[in-house]
N, C-alpha and C positions, 0 to 999 in steps of 0.2 A: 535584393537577393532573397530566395525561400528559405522558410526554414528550412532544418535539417528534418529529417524523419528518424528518429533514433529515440523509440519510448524505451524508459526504463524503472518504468512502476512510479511508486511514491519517493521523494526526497526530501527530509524535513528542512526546514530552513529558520525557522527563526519559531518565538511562538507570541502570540497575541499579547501578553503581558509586558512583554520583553523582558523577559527573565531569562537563563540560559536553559539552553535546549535541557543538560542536565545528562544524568548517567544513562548506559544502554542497560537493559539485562540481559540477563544467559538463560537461554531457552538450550532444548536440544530437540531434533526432528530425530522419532525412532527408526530403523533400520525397517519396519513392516511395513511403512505409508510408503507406496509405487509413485507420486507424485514429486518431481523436481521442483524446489523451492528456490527462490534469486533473490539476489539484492534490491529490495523496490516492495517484494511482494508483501500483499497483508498476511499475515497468520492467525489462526486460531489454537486455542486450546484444545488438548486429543483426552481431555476428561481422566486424566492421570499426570502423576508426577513419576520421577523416575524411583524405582526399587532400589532397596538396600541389595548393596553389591552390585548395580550397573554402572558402566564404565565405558566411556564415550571417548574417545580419541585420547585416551589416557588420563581423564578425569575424572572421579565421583559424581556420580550424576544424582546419587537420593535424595527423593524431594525436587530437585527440578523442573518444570513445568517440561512437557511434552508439546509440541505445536506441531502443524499440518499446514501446509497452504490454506487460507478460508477462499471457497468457492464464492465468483462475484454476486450469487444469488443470496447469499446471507445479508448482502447490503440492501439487497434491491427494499425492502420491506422492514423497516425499525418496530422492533419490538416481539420478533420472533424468538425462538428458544435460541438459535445460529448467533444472532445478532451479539448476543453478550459472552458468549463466548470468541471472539472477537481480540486478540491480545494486543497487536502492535504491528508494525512493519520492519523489515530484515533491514537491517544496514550495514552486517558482514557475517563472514564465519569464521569460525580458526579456524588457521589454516592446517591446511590435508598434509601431514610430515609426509606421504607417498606420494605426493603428486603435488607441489606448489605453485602450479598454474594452473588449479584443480579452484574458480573462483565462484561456481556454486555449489549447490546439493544436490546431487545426483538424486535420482531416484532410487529407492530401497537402501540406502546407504544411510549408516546412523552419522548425525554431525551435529557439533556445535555452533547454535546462529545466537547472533548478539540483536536485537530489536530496541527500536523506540514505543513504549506503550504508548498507546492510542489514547490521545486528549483534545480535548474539544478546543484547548490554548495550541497546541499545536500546528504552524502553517507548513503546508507540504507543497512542491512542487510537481505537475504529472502533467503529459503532453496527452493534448486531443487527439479522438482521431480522426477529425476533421470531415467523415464521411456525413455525407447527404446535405448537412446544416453546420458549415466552422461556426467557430464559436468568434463572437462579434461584441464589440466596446461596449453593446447595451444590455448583452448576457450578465455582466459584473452583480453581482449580489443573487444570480440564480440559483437554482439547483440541479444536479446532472447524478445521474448513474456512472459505474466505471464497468468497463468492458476490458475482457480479456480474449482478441482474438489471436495471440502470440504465445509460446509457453514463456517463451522468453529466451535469453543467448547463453550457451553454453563456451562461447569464444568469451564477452565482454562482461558475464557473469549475474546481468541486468536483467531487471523484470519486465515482462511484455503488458503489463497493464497499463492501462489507456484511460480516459475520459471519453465515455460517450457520446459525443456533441449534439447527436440530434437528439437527447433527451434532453437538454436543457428547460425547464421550465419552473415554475414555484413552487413546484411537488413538493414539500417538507418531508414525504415519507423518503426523497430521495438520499443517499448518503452522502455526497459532498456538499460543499457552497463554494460557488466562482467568489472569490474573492480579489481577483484583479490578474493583472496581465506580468508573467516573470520578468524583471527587468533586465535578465542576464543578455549580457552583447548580444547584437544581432536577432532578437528574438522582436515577432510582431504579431498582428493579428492578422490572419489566413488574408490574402487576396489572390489566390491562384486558383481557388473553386474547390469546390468538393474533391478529398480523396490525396490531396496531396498540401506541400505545403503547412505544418501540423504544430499549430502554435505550445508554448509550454506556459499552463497557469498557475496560479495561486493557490489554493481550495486550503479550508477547514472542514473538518467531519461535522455531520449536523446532528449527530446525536452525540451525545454524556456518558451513552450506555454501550458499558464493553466488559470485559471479562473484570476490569478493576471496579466497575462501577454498575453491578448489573441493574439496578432498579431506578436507573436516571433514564431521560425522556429525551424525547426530540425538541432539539432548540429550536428548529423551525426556520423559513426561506421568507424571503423576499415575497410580499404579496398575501403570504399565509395569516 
């Protein structure tokens, strides 16, 4: 049986240490960024926190970090000025009191998202996209770019970010590492060919260096 094709960004799952995943934080996306945000997607820092007297879905927002979706080209290249502004991945929002099947962030609309910040102990789950080159049992310990050719679902609330498969190689400057095959039911590695069939793996971020940790480096790949 194929997989399923249903990407829905990043999913954290455990982390390297085995320690527990551990608290979310509260970010808020301001009501100016036109960009829809999901559960999955990475964010960035918007180079501000909120002003005394802003008020988010009926909360005090002063002081709370501002985020944006981060474009996938902040990953492509470690050690850019993008790169460490870099905060975390969505893993929900509070919910919209006007609309409570309202299960992402609209565009231009202010909301509250809860995030995992980005650690290098952290393992995440994210489906390939299988195009030109799936990704294959001897891929494990590579390195791969992530692609975003989906904005993502406004029905299932999930993010359209993907694994780009046919970058996989030892690039250390890339931002993931294949760290093995998800073991959830029914899940395998591609045999139906390019384009369809879209396995879900493993990956660790390969860099240290994010909004919490600006001045840390690339841990480096397989082969580097």
């Amino acid at each position: 049986m194929a997989n399923r094709d249903a990407p829905s960004g990043f999913r954290p799952v455990r982390r390297v240490s085995g320690l527990p995943l551990g608290a979310v934080q509260k970010v808020y996306i301001p009501v100016a960024d036109g960009t829809a945000v999901f559960v999955g997607d990475l964010v960035k820092y918007e180079d501000t926190g909120g002003a005394a007297g802003l008020r988010v879905q009926g909360e005090n927002m002063e002081g709370v970090p501002a985020v944006i979706r981060a474009a996938i080209t902040d990953f492509d290249v470690l050690g850019t000025d993008e790169t460490c502004d870099v905060m975390g991945v969505v893993v929900g929002f509070k919910p919209d009191a006007d609309n409570l099947m309202n299960k992402h962030r609209a565009a231009s609309t202010a909301r509250i998202a809860y995030i995992v910040p980005l650690s290098q102990d952290i393992v995440f789950e994210i489906q390939e996209d299988a195009d030109t080159t799936p990704i294959v049992a001897a891929d494990i310990g590579l390195n791969a770019k992530v692609l975003q050719t989906q904005a993502g679902s406004a029905t299932t609330g999930m993010s359209g970010m993907e694994l780009d498969s046919s970058t996989v190689a030892t690039t250390n400057t890339f931002p993931v590492k294949i760290i093995g095959l998800s073991k959830r039911v029914g899940n395998a590695f591609n045999t139906a060919g390019s384009g369809s069939d879209q396995a879900v793996l493993e990956v660790i971020f390969n860099t240290q260096q994010t909004w919490f940790h600006p001045s840390a480096v690339a841990v480096g790949g397989l082969g580097t």
